[in-house]
C-alpha positions as CSV (number, residue, x, y, z in Angstrom):
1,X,24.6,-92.4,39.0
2,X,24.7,-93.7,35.6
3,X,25.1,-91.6,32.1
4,X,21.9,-92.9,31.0
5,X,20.7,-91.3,34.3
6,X,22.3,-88.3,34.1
7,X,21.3,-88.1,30.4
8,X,17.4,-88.4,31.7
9,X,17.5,-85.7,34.1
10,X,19.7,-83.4,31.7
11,X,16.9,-84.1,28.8
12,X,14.0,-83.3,31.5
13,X,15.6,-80.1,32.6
14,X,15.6,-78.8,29.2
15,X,12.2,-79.7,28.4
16,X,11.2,-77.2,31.6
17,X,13.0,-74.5,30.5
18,X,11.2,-74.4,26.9
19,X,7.8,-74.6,28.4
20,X,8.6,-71.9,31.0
21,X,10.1,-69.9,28.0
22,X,6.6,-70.3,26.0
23,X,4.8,-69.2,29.0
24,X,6.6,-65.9,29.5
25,X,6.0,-64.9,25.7
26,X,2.4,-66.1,26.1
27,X,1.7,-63.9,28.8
28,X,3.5,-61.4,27.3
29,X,1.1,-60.9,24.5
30,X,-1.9,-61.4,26.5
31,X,-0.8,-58.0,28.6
32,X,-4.3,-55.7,29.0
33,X,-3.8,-52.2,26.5
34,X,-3.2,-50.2,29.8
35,X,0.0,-52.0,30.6
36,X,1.8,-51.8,27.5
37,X,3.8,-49.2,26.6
38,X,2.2,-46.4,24.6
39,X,2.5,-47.1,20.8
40,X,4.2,-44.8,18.3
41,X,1.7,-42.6,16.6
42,X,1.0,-43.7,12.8
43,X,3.2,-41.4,11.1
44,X,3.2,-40.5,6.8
45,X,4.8,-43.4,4.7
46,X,8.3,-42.4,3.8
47,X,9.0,-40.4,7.3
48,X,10.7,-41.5,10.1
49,X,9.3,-41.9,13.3
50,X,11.8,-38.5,14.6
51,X,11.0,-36.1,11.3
52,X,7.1,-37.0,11.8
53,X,7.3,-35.8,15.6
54,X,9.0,-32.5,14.2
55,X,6.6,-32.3,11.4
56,X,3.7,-32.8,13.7
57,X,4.8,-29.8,16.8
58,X,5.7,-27.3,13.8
59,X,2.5,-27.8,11.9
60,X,0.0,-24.9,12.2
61,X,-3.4,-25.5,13.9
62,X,-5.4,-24.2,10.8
63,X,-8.6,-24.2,13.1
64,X,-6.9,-21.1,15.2
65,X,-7.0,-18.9,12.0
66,X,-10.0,-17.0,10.5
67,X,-10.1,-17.1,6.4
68,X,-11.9,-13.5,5.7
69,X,-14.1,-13.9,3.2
70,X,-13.4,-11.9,-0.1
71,X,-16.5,-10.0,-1.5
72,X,-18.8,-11.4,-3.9
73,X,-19.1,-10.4,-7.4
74,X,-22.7,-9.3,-8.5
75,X,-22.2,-9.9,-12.3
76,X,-25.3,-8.9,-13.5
77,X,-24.3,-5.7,-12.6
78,X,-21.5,-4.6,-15.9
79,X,-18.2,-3.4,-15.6
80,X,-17.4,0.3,-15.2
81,X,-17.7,2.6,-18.3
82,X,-15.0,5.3,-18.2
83,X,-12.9,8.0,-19.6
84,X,-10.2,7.7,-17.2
85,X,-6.7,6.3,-18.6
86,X,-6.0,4.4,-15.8
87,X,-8.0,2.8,-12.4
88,X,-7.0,0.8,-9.9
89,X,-9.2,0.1,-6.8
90,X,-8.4,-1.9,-4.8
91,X,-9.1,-3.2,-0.7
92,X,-6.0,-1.8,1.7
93,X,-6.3,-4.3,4.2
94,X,-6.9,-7.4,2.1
95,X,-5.6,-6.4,-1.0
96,X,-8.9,-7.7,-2.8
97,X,-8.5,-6.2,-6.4
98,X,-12.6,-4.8,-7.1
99,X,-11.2,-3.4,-10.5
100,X,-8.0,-2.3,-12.5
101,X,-7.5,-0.7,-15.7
102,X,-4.2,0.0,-17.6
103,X,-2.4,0.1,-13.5
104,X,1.0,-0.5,-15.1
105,X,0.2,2.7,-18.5
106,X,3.0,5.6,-17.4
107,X,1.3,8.5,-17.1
108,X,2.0,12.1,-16.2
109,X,1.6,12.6,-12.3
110,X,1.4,16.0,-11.9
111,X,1.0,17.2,-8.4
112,X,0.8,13.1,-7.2
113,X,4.1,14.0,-7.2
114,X,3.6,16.1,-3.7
115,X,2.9,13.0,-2.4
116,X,6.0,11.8,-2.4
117,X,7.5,15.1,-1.9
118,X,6.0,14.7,1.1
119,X,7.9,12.0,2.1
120,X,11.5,13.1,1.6
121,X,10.3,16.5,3.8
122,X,9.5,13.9,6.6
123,X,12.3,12.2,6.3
124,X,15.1,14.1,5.6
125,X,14.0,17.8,6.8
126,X,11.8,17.2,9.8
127,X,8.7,18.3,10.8
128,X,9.6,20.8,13.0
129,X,12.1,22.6,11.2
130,X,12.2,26.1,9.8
131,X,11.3,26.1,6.4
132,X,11.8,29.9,4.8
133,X,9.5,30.9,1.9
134,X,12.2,33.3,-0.4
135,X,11.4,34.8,-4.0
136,X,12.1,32.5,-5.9
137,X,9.5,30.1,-4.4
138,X,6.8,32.8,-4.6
139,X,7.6,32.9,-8.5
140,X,6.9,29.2,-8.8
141,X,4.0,29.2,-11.4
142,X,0.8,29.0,-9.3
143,X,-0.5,31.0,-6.4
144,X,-2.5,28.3,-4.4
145,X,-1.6,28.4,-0.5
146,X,-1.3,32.3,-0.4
147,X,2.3,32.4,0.6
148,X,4.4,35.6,0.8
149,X,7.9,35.8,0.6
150,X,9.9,36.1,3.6
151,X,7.5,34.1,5.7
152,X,8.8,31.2,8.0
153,X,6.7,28.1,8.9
154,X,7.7,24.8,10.2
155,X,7.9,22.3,7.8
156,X,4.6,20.6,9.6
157,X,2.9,24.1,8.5
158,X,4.6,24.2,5.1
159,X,3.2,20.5,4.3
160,X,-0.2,21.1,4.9
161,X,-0.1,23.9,2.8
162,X,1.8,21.9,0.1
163,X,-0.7,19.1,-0.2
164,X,-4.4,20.6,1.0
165,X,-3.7,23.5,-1.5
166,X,-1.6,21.7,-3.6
167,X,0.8,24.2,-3.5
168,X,4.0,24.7,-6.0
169,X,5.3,27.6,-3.9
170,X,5.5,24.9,-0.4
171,X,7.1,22.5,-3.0
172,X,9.0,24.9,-4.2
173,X,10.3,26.2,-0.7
174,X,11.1,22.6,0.5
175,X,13.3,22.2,-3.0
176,X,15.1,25.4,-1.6
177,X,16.0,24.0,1.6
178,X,17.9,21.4,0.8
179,X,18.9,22.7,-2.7
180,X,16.6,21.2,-5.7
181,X,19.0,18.7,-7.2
182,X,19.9,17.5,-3.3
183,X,15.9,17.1,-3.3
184,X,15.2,15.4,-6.6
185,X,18.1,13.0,-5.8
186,X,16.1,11.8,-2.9
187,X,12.8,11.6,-4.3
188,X,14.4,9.3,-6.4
189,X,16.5,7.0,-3.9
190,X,13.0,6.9,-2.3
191,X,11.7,5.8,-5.6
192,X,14.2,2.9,-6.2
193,X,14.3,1.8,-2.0
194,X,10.6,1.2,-2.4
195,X,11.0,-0.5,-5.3
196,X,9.0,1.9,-8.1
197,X,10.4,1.2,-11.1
198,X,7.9,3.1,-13.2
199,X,8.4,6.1,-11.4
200,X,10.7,8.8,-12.4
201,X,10.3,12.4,-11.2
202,X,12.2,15.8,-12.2
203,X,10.9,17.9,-9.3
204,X,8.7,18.2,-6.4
205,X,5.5,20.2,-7.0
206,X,4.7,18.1,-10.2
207,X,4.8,21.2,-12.7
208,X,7.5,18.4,-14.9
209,X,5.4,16.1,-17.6
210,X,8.2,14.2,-17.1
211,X,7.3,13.2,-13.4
212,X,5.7,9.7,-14.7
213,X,4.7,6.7,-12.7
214,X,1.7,4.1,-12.6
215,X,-1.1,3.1,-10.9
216,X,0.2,-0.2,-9.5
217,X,3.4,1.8,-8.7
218,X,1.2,4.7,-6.7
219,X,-1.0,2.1,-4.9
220,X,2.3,0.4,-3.2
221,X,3.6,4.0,-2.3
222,X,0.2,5.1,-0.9
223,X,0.9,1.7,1.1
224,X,4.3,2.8,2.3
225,X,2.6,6.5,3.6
226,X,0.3,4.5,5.4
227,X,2.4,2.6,7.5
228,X,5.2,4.8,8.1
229,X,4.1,8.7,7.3
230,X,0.2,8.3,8.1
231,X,-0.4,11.9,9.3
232,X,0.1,12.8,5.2
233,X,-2.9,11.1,5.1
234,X,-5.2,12.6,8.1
235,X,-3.8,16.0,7.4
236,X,-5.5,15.6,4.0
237,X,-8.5,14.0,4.8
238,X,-9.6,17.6,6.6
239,X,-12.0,20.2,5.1
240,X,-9.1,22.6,6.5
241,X,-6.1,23.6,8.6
242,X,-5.2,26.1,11.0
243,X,-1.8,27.3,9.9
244,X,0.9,30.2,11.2
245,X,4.4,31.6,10.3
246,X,6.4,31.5,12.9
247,X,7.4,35.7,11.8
248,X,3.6,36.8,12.3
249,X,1.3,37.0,15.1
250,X,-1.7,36.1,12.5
251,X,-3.0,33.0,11.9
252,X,-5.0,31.5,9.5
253,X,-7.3,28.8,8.2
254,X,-6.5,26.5,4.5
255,X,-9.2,24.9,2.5
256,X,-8.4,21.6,1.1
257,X,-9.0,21.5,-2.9
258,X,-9.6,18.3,-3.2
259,X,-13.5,17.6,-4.4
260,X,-14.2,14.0,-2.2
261,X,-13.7,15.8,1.3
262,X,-17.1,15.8,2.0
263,X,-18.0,12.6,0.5
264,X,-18.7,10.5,3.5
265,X,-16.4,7.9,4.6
266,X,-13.5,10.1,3.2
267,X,-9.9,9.0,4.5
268,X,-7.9,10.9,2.5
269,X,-5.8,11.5,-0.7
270,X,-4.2,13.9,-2.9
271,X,-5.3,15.4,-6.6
272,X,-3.2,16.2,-9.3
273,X,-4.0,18.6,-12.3
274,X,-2.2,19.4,-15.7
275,X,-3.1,19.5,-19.6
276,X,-1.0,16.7,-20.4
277,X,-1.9,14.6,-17.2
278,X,-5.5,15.7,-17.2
279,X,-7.0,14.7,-13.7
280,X,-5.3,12.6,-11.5
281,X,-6.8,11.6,-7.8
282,X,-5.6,9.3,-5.4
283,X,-8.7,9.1,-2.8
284,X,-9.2,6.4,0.4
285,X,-12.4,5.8,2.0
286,X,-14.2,3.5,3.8
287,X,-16.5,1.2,2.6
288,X,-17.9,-2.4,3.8
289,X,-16.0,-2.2,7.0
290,X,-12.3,-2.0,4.9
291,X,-10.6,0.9,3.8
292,X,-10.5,1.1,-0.3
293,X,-8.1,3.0,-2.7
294,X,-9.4,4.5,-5.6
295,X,-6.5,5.6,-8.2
296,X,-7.5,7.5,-10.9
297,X,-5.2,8.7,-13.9
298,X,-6.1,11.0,-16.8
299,X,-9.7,11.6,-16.2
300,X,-11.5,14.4,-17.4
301,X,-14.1,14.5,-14.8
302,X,-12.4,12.8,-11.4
303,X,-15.0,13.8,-9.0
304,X,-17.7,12.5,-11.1
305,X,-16.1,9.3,-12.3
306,X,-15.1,8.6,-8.5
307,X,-18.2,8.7,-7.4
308,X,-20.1,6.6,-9.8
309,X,-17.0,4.0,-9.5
310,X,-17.9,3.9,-5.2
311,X,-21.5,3.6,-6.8
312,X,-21.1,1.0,-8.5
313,X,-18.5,-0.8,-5.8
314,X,-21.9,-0.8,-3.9
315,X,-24.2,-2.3,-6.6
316,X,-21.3,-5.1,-8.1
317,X,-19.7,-6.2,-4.6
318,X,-21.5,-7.9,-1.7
319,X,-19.4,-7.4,1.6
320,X,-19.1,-10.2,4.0
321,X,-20.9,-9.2,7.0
């Protein structure tokens, strides 16, 4: 065989291998959409094709969640006219603010103050404990809750008496337990743990002007109660209570003092009186399907100016149905 020969077949051999080469790509292309592999999905400019994959699993499915509506303002109907030195009202469950005036002004608490009084018995005494009511609780100025001295109640007893009365002689009694300074110490710990800056108290019935706090300070205590003490407020939602010292055989019945017990949709709260703090009234209710806080500080007519306020929640506010 010849080089040219060789040469000929060597050239032709080549030429067969392109053209099956260019066959192969062509059908390559040409494959259907179910046969080829499945494509990337389109991911954001600037993300690689790993980061958009983790973007994509951890992003929320925004159609599982519900927005809830807020409630609409009617504002043909005018703001409030009041006499009050401070008012917060405000939604518990979605936090919708319906009005606030002066929330962060310090102003005397009064017995507020039990309130949180309240809280410290809870927490540090116990419910069931043995609380003694002595002499020098009986002398505390006031004589609301009818207590004698010598009498023994559990500290469940004692606190119902403190705040559906409003009594300085429970307050009093509670201060004895643990010493007063022991119990002032941890009304204030409780004070700075929750974060109430504006809050200072002196003692636990309230009888101090210098107990001070605010509005905005009081709503995110009330908040607190709510979650972790919640029977404060059922006991005080109640026209009355059945109490008993555990010395006597005799039982008997409490009235609750405050003025919005029989208002209807009535959840709770607590009222606080004195010259320099005026009226003070911290009052839950229900209203448009959500539970509202009404705050009022320094009124000279709470019961009135709390009713024309859920008045004119009704006539200002539409509620999402």
């Amino acid at each position: 065989m010849t080089t040219k020969f060789q040469a000929l077949i060597l050239a032709v051999l080549i030429v067969i291998s392109v053209a099956a080469a260019n066959i192969g790509g062509s059908e390559s292309k040409n494959t259907s959409p179910s046969e080829e592999k499945s494509a990337p999905p389109k991911v954001s400019e600037g993300l690689s094709f790993e980061r958009a994959s983790l973007f994509a699993a951890s992003a929320p499915n925004l159609s599982q969640y519900e927005v809830k509506k807020a409630p609409e303002r009617n504002w043909e109907v005018l703001d409030p006219t009041l006499g009050a030195a401070a008012v917060l009202i405000q939604s518990l469950d979605g936090d919708f603010p319906f009005f606030h005036l002066n929330t962060y002004k310090s102003w005397p608490l009064a017995s507020l103050t039990k309130l949180l009084a309240a809280v410290v018995v809870i927490e540090n005494i116990g419910e069931n404990k043995k609380v003694v009511v002595d002499e020098t609780a009986v002398a505390t100025e006031g004589e609301a809750g009818n207590l004698k001295s010598g009498e023994v109640y559990t500290a469940r007893d004692l606190l119902k008496v403190m705040l559906l009365t409003s009594s300085n002689d429970a307050a009093a009694a509670f201060e004895n337990y643990l010493g007063r300074d022991e119990f002032v110490k941890l009304m204030n710990e409780k004070l700075r743990e929750l974060g109430l800056t504006q809050t200072k108290v002196y003692g636990a019935s309230g009888l101090e002007d210098e107990n001070v706090g605010t509005a905005s300070d009081i709503l995110r205590l009330v908040k607190y109660i709510l979650e972790n003490e919640p029977q404060i407020f059922n006991w005080t939602r109640q026209k009355s209570q059945l109490i008993q010292p555990l010395n006597d055989a005799t039982s008997r019945t409490i009235l609750n003092i405050n003025g919005m017990v029989d208002e209807t949709g009535f959840l709770g709260g607590k009222t606080g009186t004195s010259d320099k703090a005026r009226q003070n009234e911290v009052a839950i209710f229900s209203s448009g399907g959500e539970r509202l806080i009404l705050i009022i500080l320094g009124s000279s007519d709470r019961d009135k100016e709390i009713k024309n306020l859920l008045d004119w929640i009704g006539r200002a506010y539409t509620f999402p149905s």
